[in-house]
KEMAR-489241 format. One line per 5 residues: number of its first residue (from 1); their letters; for each residue x, y, z of C-alpha. Coordinates in steps of 0.02 Angstrom, whole numbers, plus 50000, padded with zeros to 5 digits. Example, Ala and Ser with C-alpha at 12.3 -4.5 7.8 and 13.67 -1.06 7.14 Angstrom:
1	AS	50615:49775:50390 | 50684:49947:50357
# end
This chain:
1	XXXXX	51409:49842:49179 | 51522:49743:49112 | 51665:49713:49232 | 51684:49705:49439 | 51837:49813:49423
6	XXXXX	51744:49941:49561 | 51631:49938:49715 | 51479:50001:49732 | 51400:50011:49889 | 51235:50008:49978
11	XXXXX	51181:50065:50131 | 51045:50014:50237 | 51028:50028:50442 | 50949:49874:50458 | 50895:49715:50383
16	XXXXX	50799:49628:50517 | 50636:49555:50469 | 50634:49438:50346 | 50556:49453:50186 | 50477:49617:50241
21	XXXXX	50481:49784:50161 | 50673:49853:50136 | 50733:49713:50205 | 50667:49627:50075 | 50677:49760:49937
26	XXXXX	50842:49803:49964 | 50935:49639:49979 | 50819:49591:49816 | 50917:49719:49713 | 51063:49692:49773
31	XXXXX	51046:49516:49715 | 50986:49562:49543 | 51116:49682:49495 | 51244:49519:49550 | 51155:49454:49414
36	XXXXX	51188:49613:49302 | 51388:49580:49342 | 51405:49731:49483 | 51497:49705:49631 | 51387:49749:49774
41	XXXXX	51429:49754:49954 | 51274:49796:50076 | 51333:49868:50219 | 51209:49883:50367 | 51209:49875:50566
46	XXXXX	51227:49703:50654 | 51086:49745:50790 | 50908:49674:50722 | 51000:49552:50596 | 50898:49380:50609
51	XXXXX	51011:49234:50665 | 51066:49133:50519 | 51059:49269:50406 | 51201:49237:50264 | 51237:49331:50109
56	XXXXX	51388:49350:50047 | 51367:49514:49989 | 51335:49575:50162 | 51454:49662:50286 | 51396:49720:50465
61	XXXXX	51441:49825:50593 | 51390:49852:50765 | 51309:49983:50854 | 51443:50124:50959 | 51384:50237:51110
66	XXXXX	51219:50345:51092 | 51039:50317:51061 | 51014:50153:50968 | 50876:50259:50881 | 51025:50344:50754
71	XXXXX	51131:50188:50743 | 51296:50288:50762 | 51427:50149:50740 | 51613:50241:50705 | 51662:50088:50646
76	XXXXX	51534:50103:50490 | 51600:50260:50461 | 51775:50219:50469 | 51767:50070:50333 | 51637:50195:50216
81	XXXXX	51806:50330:50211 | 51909:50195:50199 | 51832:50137:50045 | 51801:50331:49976 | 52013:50334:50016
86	XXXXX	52071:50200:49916 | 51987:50273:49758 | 51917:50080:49709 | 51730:50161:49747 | 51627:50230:49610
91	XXXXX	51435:50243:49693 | 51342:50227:49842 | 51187:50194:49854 | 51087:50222:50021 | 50927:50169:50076
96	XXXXX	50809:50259:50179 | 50846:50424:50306 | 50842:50478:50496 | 50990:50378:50556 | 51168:50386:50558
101	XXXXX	51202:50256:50420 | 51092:50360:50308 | 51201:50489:50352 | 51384:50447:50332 | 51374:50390:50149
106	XXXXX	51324:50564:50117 | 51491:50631:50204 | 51597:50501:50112 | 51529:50535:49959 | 51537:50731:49954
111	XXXXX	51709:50706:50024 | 51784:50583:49900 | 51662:50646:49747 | 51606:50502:49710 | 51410:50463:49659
116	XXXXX	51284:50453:49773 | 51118:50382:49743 | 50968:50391:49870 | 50816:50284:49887 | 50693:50381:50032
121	XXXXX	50604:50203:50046 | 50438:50318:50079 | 50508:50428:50208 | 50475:50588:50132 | 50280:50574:50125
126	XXXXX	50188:50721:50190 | 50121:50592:50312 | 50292:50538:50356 | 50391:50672:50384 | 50257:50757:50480
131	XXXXX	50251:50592:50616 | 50371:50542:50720 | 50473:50579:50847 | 50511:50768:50900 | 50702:50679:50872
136	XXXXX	50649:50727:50667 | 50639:50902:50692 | 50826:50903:50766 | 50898:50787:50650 | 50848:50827:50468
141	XXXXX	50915:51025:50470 | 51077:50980:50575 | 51103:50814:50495 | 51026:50752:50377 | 50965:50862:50248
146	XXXXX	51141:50924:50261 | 51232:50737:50202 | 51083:50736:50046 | 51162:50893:49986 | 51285:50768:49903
151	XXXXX	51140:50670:49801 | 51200:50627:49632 | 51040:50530:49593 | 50859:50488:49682 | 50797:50336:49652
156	XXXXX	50574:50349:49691 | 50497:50154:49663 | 50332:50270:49596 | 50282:50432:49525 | 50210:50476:49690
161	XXXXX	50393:50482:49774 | 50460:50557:49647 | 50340:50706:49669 | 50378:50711:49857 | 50553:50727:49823
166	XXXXX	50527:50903:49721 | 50413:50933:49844 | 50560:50951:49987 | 50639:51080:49860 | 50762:50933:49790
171	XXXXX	50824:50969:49612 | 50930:50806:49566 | 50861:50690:49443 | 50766:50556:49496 | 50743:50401:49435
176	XXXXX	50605:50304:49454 | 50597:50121:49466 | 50485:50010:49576 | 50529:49871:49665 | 50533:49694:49607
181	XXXXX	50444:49567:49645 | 50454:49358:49657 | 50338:49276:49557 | 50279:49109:49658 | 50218:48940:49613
186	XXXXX	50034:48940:49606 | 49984:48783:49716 | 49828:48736:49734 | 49696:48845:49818 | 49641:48753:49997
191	XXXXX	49429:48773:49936 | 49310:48800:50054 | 49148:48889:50097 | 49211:49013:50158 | 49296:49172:50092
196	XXXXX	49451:49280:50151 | 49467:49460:50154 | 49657:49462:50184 | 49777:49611:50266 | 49959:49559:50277
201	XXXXX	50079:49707:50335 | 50167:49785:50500 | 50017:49833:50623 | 50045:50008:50611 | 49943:50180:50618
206	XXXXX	50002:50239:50445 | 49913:50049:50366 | 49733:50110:50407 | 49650:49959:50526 | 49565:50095:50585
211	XXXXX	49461:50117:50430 | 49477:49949:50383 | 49382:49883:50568 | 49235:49994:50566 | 49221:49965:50361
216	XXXXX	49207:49772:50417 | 49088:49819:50556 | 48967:49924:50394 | 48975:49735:50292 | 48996:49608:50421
221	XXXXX	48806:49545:50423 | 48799:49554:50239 | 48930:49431:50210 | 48919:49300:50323 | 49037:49174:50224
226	XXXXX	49185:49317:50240 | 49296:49326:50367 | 49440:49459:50402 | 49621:49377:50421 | 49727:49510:50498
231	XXXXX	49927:49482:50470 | 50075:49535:50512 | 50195:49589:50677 | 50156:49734:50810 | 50217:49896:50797
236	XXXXX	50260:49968:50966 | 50109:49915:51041 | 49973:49966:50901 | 49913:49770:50883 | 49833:49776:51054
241	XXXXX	49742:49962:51024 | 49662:49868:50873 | 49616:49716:50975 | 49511:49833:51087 | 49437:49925:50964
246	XXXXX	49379:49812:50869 | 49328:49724:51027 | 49228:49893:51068 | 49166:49900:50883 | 49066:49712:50922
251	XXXXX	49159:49643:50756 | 49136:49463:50694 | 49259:49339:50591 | 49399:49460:50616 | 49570:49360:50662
256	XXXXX	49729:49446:50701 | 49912:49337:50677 | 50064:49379:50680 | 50198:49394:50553 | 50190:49251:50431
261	XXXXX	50350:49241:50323 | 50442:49112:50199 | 50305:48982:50147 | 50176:49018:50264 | 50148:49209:50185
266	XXXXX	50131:49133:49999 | 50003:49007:50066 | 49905:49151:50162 | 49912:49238:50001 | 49856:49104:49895
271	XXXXX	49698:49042:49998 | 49644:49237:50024 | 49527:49281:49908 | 49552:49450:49921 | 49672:49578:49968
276	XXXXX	49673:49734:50066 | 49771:49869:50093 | 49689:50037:50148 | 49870:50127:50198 | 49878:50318:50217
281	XXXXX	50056:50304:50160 | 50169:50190:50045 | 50294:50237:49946 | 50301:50066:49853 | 50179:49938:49947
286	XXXXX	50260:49777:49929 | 50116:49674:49985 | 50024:49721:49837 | 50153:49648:49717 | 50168:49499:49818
291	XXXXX	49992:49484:49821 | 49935:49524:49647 | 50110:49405:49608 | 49997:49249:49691 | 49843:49309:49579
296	XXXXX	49752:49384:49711 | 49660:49554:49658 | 49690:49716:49765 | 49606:49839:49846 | 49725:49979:49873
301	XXXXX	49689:50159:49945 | 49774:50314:49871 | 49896:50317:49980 | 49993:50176:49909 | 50053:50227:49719
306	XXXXX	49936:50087:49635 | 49852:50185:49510 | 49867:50033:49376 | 49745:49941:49474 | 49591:49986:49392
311	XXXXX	49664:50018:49217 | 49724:49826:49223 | 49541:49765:49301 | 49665:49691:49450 | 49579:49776:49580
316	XXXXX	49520:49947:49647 | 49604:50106:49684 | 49513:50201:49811 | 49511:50362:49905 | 49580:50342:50100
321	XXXXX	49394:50376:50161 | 49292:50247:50270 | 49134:50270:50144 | 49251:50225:49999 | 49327:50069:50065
326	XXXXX	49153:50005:50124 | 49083:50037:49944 | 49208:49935:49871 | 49222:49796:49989 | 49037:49783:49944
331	XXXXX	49055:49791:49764 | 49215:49647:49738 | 49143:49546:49904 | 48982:49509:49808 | 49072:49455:49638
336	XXXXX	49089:49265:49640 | 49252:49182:49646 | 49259:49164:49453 | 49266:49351:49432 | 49382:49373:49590
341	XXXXX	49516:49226:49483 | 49501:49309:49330 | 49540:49486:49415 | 49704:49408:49505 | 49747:49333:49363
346	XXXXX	49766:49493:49254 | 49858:49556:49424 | 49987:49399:49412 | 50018:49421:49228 | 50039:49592:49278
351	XXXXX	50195:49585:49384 | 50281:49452:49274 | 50277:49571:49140 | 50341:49736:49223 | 50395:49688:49403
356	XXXXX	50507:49543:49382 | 50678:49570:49479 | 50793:49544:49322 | 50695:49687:49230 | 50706:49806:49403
361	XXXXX	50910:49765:49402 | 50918:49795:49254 | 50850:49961:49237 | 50954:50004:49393 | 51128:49940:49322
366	XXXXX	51086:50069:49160 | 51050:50201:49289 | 51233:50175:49378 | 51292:50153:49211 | 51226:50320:49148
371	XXXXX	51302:50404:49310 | 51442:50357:49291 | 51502:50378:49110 | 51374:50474:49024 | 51281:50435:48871
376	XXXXX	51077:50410:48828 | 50972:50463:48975 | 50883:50319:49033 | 50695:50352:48989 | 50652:50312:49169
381	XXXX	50777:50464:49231 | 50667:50636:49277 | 50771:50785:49270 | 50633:50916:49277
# end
């Protein structure tokens, strides 16, 4: 895109935890398609914003009356038909459903006709949309399946998304692209004797701790220079169910922390010496990149969209069953640490080849591009 004549904007209810999933995602892209000459505003809700957090691409609004659950802020709306009014906007982009924010670019852009491009962020997984809140059942026929009626474009970051989206009945083409990912310095490993099995996400019953606990409790005694580092903030209470249980399950060399972020998660990354992630659900999985990104290989269940895993030697792809995950954590635990380097070093090389940011904004910049004005359908555009 060659000039910043017009605005394109993206919409996202919250960026609150930093360096961590959309938030991270999200304000990633916007920063590479800066770098692809687009003019980006992110427009999100004030509430959950970190203190200190500056971009210059960012504008925020606060919350209005109502459940804090849908964001409603009429103020958000206001500015999105402001901008749809003054006939400067050619695309919005929104991120994520099931609250109001997700909802008004929808109205703008059916009511201006202007583009509209939606990333679900994972939300449409069979195992999403069936959990939840009863709220769900309410809001997606009266609301929000409604405002996607105006989708120009999906965006899916894997195949896997893309399929759930034509699974809902959604004929728009889709594009898929994954999300980026930073490729860090590779400091020197802290050595020791002992070895790291290493889970770094939200604490959450869609990850799959509890597979991953009694799959440590089946290995435990057989590995008695592994421990099991445990990372990453509480989700509404779910960090002290798996304290008890695996309290009740007798486990050994398990630790749980909290959220590590900036510095401290690339250094957890790069003294683990092995990574695991035994979701039921992803639609992307950005710990893997990061992970495989610090050369450390991957053990990934089927729920995440990791297929390449095994094709690349960077790791395992495995089916979301306790017996599966314990066979594997077997077979990679008992490979010394040459093997394990080599494995996260075909993982590394990896995501600098397809996963880099500037690639990612790239592709996206030729997708608004294509929207837009027509020509060549980008070969990563689905319109089956």
């Amino acid at each position: 895109m060659a000039q910043k004549a017009c605005r394109l904007i993206h919409t996202i209810p919250a960026v609150s935890e930093e360096a961590s999933g959309p938030s991270y995602s999200v304000v990633r892209l916007c920063g590479s398609l800066i770098d692809q000459n687009c003019d980006i505003t992110l427009v999100t809700l004030s509430n959950g914003l970190m203190a200190g957090q500056k971009m210059n691409f960012l504008k925020v609004f606060p919350s209005g009356l109502g459940p804090q659950r849908l964001g409603r802020s009429p103020l958000m709306r206001a500015w999105l038909e402001s901008e749809g009014r003054n006939g400067m906007l050619r695309l919005i982009h929104n991120h994520s459903i099931w609250m109001m924010p997700n909802v008004y670019p929808g109205w703008v852009a059916k009511k201006y006709k202007v583009p509209y491009v939606v990333s679900p962020r994972g939300a449409f997984s069979e195992w999403a949309m069936a959990s939840g809140s009863r709220i769900k059942r309410i809001f997606w026929p009266l609301m929000q399946r409604p405002s996607l009626e105006a989708v120009t474009c999906w965006h899916a970051t894997a195949e896997s998304e893309y399929r759930d989206i034509r699974r809902l009945g959604f004929r728009q083409p889709v594009a898929v692209i994954p999300n980026g990912v930073d490729i860090p310095e590779m400091p020197e490993k802290d050595e020791s004797q002992n070895h790291t099995l290493l889970f770094l996400g939200r604490i959450h019953p869609k990850k799959g701790l509890d597979m991953l606990l009694p799959a440590w409790k089946a290995i435990q005694d057989r590995f008695p220079s592994w421990r099991l580092r445990i990372v990453g903030p509480d989700n509404s209470g779910y960090l002290i169910k798996m304290h008890r249980f695996a309290s009740d399950l007798g486990l050994q060399r398990v630790e749980f922390y909290g959220p590590l972020y900036g510095k401290d998660k690339w250094t957890a990354y790069r003294n683990a010496d092995l990574f695991i992630l035994p979701s039921y659900s992803e639609n992307f999985g950005m710990a893997v990149a990061e992970a495989l990104a610090s050369g450390l290989p991957a053990i990934v269940s089927k729920g995440a969209p990791w297929e390449g895993l095994g094709a690349r030697n960077a790791g395992r792809w495995i089916d979301n069953n306790i017996d599966a995950l314990i066979g594997c954590l077997e077979e990679l635990m008992s490979c010394n640490s040459e093997t394990l380097d080599k494995m996260g070093q075909r993982g590394r090389m990896w995501m600098e080849q397809e996963y880099s940011w500037d690639k990612i904004g790239q592709k996206m910049a030729e997708t608004y591009q294509y929207l837009l004005n027509g020509g060549q359908l980008p070969p990563w555009v689905m319109e089956d």
